[in-house]
Gaussian input, Z-matrix of N, CA and C with variables (Angstrom, degrees):
# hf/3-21g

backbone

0 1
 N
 C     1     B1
 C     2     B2     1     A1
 N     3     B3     2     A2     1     D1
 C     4     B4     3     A3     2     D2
 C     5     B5     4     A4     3     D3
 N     6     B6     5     A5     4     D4
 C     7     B7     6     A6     5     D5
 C     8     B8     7     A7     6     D6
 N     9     B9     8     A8     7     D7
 C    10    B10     9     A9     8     D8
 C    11    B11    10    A10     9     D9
 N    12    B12    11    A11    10    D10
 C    13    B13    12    A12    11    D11
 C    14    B14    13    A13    12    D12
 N    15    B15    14    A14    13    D13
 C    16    B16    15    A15    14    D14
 C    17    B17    16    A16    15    D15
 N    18    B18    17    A17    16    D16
 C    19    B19    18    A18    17    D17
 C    20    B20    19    A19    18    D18
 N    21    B21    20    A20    19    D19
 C    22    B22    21    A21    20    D20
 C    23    B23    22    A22    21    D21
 N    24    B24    23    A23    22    D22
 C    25    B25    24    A24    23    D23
 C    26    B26    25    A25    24    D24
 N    27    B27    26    A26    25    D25
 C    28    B28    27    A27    26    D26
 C    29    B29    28    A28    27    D27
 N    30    B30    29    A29    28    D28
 C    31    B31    30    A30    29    D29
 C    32    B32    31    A31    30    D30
 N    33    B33    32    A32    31    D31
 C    34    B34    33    A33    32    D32
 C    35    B35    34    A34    33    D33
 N    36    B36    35    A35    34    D34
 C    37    B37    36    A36    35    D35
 C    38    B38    37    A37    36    D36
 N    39    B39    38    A38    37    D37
 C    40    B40    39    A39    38    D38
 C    41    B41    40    A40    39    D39
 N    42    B42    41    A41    40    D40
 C    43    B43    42    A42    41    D41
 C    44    B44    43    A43    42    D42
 N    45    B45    44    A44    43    D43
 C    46    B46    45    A45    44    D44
 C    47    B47    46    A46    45    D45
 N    48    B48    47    A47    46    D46
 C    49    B49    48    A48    47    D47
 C    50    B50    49    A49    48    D48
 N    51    B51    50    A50    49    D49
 C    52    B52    51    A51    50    D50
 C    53    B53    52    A52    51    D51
 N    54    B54    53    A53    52    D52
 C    55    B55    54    A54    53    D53
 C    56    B56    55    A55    54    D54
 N    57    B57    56    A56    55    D55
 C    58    B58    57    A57    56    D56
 C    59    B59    58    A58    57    D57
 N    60    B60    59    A59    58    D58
 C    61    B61    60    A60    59    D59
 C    62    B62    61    A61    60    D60
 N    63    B63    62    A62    61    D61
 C    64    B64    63    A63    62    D62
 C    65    B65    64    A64    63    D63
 N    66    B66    65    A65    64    D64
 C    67    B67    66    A66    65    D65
 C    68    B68    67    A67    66    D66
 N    69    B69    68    A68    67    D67
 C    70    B70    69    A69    68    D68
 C    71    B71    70    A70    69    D69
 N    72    B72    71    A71    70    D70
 C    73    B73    72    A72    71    D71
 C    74    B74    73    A73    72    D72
 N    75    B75    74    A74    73    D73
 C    76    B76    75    A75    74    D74
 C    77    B77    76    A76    75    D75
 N    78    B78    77    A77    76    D76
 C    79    B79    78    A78    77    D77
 C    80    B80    79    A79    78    D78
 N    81    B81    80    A80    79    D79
 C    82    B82    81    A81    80    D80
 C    83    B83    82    A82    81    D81
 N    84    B84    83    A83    82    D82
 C    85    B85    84    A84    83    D83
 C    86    B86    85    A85    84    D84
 N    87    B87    86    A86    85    D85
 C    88    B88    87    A87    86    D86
 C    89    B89    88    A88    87    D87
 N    90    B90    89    A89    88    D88
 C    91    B91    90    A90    89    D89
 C    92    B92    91    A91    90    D90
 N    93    B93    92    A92    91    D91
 C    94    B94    93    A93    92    D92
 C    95    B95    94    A94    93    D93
 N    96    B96    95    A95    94    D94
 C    97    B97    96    A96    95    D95
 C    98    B98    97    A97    96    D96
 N    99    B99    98    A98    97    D97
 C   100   B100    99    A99    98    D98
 C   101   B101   100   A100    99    D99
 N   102   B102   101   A101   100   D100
 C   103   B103   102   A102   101   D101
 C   104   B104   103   A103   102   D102
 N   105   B105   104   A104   103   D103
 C   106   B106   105   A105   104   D104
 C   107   B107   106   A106   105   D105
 N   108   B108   107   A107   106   D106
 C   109   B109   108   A108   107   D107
 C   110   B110   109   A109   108   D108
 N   111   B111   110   A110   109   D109
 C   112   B112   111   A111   110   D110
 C   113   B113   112   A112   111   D111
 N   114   B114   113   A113   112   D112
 C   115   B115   114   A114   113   D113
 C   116   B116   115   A115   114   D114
 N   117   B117   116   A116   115   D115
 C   118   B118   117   A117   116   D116
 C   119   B119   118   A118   117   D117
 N   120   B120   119   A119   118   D118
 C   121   B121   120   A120   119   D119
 C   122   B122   121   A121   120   D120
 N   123   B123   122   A122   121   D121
 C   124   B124   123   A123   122   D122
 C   125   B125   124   A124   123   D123
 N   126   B126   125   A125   124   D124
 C   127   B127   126   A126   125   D125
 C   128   B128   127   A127   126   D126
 N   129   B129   128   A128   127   D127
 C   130   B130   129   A129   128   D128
 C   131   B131   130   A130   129   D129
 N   132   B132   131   A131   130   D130
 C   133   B133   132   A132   131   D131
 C   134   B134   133   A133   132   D132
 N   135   B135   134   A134   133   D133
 C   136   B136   135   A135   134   D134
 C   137   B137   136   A136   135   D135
 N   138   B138   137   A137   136   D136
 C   139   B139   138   A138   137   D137
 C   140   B140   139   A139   138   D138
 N   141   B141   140   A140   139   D139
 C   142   B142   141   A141   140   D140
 C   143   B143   142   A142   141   D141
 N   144   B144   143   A143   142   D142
 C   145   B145   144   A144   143   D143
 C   146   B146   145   A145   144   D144
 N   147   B147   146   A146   145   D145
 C   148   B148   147   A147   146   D146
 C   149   B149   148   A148   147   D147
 N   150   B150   149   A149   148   D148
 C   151   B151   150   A150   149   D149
 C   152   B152   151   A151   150   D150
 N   153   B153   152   A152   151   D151
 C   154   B154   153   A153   152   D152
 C   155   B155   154   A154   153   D153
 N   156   B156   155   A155   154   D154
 C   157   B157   156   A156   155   D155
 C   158   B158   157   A157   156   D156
 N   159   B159   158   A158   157   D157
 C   160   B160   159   A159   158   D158
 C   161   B161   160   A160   159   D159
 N   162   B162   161   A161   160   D160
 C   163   B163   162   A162   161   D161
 C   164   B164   163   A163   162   D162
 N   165   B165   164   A164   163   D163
 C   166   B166   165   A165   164   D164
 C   167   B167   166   A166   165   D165
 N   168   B168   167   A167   166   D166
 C   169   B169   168   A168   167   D167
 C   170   B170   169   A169   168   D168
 N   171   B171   170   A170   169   D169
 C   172   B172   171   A171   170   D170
 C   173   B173   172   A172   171   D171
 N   174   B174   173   A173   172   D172
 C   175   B175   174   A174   173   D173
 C   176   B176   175   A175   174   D174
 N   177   B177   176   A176   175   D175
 C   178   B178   177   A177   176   D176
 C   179   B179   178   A178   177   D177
 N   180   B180   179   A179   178   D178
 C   181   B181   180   A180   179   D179
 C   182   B182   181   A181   180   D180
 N   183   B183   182   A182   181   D181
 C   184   B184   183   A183   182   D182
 C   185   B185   184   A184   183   D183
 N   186   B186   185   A185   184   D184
 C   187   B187   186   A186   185   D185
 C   188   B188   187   A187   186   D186
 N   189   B189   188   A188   187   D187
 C   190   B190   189   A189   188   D188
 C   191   B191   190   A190   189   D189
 N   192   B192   191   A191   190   D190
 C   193   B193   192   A192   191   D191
 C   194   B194   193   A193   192   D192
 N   195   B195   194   A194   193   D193
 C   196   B196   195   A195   194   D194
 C   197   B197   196   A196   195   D195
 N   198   B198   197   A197   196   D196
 C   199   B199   198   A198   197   D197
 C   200   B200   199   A199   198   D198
 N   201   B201   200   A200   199   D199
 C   202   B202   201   A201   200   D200
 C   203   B203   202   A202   201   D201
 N   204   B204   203   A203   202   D202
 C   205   B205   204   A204   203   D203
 C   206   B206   205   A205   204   D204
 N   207   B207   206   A206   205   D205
 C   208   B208   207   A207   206   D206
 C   209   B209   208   A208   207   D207
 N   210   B210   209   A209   208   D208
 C   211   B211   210   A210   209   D209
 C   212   B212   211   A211   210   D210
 N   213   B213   212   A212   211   D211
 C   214   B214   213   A213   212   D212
 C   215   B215   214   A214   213   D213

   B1=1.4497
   B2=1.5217
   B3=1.3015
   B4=1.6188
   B5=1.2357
   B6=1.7634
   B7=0.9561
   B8=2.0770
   B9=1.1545
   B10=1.5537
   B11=1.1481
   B12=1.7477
   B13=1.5806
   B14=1.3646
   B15=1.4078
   B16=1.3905
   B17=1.2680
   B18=1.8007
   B19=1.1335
   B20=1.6245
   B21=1.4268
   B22=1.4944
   B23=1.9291
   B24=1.0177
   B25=1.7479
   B26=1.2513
   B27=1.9130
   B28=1.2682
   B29=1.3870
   B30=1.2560
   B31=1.7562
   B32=1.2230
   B33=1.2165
   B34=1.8408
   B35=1.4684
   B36=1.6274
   B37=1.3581
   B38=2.0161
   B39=0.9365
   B40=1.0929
   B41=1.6532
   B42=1.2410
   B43=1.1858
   B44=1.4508
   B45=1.7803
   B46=0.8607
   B47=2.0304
   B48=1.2172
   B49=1.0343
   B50=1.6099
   B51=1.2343
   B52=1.7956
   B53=1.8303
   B54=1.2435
   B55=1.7454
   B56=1.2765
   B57=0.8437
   B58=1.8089
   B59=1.4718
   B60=1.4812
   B61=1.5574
   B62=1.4674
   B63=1.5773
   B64=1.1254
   B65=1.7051
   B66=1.3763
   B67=1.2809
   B68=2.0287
   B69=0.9289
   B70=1.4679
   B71=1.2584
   B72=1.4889
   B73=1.5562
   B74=1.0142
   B75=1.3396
   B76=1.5468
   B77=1.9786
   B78=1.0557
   B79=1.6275
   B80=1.2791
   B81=1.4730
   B82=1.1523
   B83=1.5748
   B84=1.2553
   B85=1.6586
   B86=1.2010
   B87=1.8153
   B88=0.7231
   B89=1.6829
   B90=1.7953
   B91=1.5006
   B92=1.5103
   B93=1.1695
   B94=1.3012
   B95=1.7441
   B96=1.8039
   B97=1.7550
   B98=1.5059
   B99=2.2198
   B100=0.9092
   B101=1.0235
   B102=1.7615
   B103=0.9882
   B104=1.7852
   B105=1.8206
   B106=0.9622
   B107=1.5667
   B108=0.9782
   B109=1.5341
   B110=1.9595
   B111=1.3830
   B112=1.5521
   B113=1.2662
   B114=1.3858
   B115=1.6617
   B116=1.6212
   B117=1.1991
   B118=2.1094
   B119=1.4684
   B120=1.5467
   B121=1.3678
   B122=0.9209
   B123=1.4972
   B124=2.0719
   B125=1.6052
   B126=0.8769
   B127=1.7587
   B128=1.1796
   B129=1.5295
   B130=1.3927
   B131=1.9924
   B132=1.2750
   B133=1.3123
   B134=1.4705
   B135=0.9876
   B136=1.6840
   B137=1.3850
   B138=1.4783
   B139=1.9203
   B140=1.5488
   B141=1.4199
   B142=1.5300
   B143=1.3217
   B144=1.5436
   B145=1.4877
   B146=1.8942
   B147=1.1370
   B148=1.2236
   B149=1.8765
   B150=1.5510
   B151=1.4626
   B152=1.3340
   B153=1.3966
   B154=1.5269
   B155=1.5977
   B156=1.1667
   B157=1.5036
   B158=1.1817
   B159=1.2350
   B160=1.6758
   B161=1.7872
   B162=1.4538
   B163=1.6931
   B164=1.1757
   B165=1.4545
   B166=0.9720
   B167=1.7131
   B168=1.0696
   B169=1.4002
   B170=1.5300
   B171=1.5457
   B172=1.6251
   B173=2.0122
   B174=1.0178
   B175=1.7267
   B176=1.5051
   B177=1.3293
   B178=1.6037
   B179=1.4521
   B180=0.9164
   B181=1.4692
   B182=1.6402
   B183=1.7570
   B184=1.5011
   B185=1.9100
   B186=1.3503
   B187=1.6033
   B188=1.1325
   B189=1.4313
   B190=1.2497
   B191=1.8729
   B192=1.3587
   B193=1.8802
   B194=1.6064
   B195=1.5499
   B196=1.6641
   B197=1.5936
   B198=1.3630
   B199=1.6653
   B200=1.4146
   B201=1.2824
   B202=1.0803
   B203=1.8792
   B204=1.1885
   B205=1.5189
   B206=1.9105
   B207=1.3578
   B208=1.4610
   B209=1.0848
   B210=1.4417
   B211=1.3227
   B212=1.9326
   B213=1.1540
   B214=1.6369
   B215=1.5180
   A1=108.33
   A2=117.10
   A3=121.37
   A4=100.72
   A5=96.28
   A6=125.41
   A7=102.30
   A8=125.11
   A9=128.69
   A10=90.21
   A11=134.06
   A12=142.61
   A13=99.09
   A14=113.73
   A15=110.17
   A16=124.47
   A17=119.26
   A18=117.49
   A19=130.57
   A20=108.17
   A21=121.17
   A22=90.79
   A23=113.60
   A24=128.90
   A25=119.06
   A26=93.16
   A27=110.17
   A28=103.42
   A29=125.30
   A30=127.45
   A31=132.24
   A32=119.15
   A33=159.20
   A34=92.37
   A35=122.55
   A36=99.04
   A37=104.62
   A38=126.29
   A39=125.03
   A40=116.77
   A41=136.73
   A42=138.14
   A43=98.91
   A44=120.24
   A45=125.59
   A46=100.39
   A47=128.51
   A48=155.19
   A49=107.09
   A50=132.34
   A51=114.70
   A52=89.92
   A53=108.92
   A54=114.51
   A55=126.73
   A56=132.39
   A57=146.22
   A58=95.54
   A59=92.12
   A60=85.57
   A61=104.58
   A62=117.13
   A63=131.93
   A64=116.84
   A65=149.12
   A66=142.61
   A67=94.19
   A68=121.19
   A69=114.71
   A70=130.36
   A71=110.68
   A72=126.02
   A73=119.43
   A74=129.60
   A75=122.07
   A76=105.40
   A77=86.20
   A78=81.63
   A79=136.47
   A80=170.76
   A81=146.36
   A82=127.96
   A83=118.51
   A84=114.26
   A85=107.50
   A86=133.33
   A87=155.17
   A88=129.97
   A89=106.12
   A90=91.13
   A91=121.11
   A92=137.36
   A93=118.47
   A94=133.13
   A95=99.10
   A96=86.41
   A97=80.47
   A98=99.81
   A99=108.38
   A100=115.70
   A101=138.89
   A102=124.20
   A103=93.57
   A104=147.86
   A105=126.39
   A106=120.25
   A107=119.73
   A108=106.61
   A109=110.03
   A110=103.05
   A111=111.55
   A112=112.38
   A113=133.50
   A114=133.26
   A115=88.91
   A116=96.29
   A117=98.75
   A118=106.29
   A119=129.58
   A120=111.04
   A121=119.55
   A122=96.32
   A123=112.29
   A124=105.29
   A125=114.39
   A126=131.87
   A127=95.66
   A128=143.64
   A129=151.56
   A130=107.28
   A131=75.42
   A132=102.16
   A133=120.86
   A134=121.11
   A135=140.85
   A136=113.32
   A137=87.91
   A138=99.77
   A139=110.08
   A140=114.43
   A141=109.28
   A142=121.03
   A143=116.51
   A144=127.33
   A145=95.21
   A146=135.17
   A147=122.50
   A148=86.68
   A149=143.15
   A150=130.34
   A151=91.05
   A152=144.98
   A153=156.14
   A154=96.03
   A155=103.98
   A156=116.34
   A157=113.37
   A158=151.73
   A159=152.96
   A160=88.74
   A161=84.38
   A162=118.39
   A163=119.17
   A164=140.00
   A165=124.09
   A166=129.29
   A167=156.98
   A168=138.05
   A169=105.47
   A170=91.45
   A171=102.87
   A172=104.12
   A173=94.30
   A174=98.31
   A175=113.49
   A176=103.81
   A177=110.17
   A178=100.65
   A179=141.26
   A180=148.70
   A181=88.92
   A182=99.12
   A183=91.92
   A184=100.57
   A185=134.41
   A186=132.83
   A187=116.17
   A188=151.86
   A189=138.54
   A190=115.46
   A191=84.06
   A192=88.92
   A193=115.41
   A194=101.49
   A195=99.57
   A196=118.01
   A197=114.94
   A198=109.36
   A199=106.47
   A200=102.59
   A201=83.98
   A202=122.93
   A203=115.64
   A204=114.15
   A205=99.01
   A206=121.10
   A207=92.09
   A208=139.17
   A209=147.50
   A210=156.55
   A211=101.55
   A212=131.68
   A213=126.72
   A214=91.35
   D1=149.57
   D2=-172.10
   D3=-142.61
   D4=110.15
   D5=-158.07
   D6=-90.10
   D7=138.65
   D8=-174.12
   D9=-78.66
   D10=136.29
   D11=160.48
   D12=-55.80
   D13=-71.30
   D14=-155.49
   D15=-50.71
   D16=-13.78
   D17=169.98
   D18=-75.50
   D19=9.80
   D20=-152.83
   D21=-111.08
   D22=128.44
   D23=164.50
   D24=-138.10
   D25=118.55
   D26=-161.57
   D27=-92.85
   D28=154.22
   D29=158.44
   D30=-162.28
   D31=103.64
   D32=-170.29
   D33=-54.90
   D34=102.61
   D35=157.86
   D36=-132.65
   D37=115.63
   D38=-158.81
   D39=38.07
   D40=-119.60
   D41=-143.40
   D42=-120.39
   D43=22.87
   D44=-178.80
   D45=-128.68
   D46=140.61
   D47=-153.74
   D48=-126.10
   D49=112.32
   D50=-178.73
   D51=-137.82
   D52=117.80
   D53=150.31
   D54=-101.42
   D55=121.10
   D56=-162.77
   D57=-110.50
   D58=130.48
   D59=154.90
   D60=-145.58
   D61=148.21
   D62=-168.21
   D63=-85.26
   D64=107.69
   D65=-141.73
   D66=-151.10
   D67=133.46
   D68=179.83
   D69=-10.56
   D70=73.34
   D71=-167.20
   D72=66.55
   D73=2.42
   D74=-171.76
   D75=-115.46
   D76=142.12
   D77=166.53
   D78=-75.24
   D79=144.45
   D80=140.70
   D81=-109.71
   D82=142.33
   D83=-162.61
   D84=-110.00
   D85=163.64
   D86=109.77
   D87=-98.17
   D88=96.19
   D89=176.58
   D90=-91.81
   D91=120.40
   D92=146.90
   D93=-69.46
   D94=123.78
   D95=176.13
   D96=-115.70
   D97=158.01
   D98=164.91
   D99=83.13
   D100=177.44
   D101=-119.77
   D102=-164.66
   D103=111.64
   D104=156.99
   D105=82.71
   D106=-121.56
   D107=176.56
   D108=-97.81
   D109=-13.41
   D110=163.96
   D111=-58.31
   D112=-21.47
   D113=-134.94
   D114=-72.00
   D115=145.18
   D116=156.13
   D117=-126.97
   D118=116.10
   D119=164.75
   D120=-128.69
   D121=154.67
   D122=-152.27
   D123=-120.20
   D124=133.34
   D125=-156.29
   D126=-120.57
   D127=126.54
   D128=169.28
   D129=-164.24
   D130=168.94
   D131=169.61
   D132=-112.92
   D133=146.67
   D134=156.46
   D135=131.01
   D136=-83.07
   D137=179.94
   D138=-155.26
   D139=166.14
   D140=172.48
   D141=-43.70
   D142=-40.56
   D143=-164.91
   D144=-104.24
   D145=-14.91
   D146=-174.93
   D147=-111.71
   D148=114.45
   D149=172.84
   D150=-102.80
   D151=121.07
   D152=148.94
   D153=-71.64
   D154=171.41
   D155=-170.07
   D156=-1.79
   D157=47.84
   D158=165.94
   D159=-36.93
   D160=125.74
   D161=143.69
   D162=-99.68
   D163=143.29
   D164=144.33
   D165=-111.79
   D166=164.11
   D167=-172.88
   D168=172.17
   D169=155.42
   D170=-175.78
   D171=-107.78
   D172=-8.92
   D173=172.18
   D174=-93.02
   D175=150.57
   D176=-166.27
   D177=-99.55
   D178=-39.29
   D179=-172.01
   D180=-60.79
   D181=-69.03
   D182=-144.28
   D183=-67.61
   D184=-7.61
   D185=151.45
   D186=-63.95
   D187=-39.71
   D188=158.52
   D189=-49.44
   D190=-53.56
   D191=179.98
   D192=-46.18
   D193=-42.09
   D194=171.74
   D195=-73.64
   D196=-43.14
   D197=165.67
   D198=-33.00
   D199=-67.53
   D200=-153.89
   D201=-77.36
   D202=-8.32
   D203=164.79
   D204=-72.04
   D205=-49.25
   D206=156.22
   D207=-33.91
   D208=-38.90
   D209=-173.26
   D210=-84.83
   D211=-19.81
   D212=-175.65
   D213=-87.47

């Protein structure tokens, strides 16, 4: 899947990491918390305050792999 850049907004706020991406009205996330082998990242849909299917995971592959079956 090939994903459009410009739809992606990133934002650094301390030890927290958030990528948004914008997809037919819907939002989709990648957060990173934490730092290195601490990291946890959580893959959902909706909004910060609404998380739809939350993933959570310390592997990077297998959080992209779920984005992106989120996004079909």
């Amino acid at each position: 899947m090939k994903l459009n850049k410009d739809n992606f907004i990133k934002t650094v706020d301390g030890d927290f990491t958030i990528y948004k991406y914008n997809c037919n009205d819907t939002g989709f996330f990648l957060e990173l918390v934490g730092n290195n082998e601490n990291r946890n990242i959580n893959v959902f849909k909706g909004s910060l305050d609404d998380r739809q299917e939350l993933k959570t995971t310390k592997d990077t592959l297998e959080a992209w792999n779920y984005f992106e079956t989120l996004l079909v």
